[in-house]
VMD Tcl script that draws the C-alpha trace (Angstrom):
set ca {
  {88.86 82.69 127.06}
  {91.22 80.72 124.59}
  {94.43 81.96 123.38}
  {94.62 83.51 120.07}
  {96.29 81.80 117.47}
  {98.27 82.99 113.86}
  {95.33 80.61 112.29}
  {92.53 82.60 114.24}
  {93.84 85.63 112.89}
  {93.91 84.43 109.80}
  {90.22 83.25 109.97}
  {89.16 86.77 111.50}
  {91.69 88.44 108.03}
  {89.90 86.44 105.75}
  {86.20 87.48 107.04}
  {86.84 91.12 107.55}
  {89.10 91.54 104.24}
  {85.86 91.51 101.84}
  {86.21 90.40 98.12}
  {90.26 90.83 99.29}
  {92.02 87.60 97.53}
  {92.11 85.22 100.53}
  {95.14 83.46 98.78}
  {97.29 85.90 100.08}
  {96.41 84.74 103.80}
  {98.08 81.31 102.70}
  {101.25 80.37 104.18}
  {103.08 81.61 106.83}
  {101.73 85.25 107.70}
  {103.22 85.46 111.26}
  {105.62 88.32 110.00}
  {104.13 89.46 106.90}
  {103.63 92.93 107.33}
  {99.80 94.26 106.89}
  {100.20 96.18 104.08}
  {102.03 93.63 102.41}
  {98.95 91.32 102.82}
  {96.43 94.10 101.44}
  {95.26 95.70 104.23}
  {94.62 99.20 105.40}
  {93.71 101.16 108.58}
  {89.97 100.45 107.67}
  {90.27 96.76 107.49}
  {92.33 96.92 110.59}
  {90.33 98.62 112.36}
  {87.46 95.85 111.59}
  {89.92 93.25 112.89}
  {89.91 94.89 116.03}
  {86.59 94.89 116.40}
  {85.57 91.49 115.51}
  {88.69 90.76 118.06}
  {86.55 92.48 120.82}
  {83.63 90.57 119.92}
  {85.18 87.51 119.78}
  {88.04 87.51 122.55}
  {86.67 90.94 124.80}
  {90.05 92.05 124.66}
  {89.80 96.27 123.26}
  {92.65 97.29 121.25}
  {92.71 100.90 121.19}
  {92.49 102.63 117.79}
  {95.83 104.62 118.15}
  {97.45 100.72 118.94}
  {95.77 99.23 115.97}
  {97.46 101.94 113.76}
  {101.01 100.92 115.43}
  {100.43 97.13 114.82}
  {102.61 96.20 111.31}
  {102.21 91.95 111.52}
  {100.07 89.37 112.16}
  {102.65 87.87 114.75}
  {102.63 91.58 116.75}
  {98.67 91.61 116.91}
  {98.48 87.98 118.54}
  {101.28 88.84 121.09}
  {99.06 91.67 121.96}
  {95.89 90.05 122.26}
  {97.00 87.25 124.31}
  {99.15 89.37 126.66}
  {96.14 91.54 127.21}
  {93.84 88.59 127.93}
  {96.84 87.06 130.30}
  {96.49 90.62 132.42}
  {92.63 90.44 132.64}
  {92.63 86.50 133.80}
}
mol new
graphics top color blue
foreach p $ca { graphics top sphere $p radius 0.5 }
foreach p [lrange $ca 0 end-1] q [lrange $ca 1 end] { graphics top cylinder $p $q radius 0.2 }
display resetview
């Protein structure tokens, strides 16, 4: 399994945010909080699942609710991948 990247977050973002302006994914987003960038629990919650499909790493739903930035959710991902190697 690769290591997740801000960019691959961004990429995942972009597809699960809908007709969401994808402008607002431009830039540095590493600490930008969710909300900030337009998203809610529902869109988050998305995330995490196309983050299971795509890296089989599960982020449990009361987790997703706790994570606030981009930076936070790749930390996560990769340290849970780095456990399961």
């Amino acid at each position: 399994m690769s290591t997740m990247t801000i960019d691959d977050v961004r990429r995942i973002l972009v597809a699960c945010a809908g007709e969401t302006d994808a402008a607002a994914f431009d830039g540095d987003i590493d600490s930008v909080e969710f909300e900030e960038l337009g998203y809610d629990s529902l869109a988050l919650m998305e995330t995490a699942a196309r983050i299971e499909q795509e890296y089989g790493v599960r982020i449990p739903d009361e987790r997703v609710a706790d994570l606030r930035t981009p930076r936070e959710l790749v930390d996560l991902v990769n340290g849970a991948a780095a456990r399961t190697s």
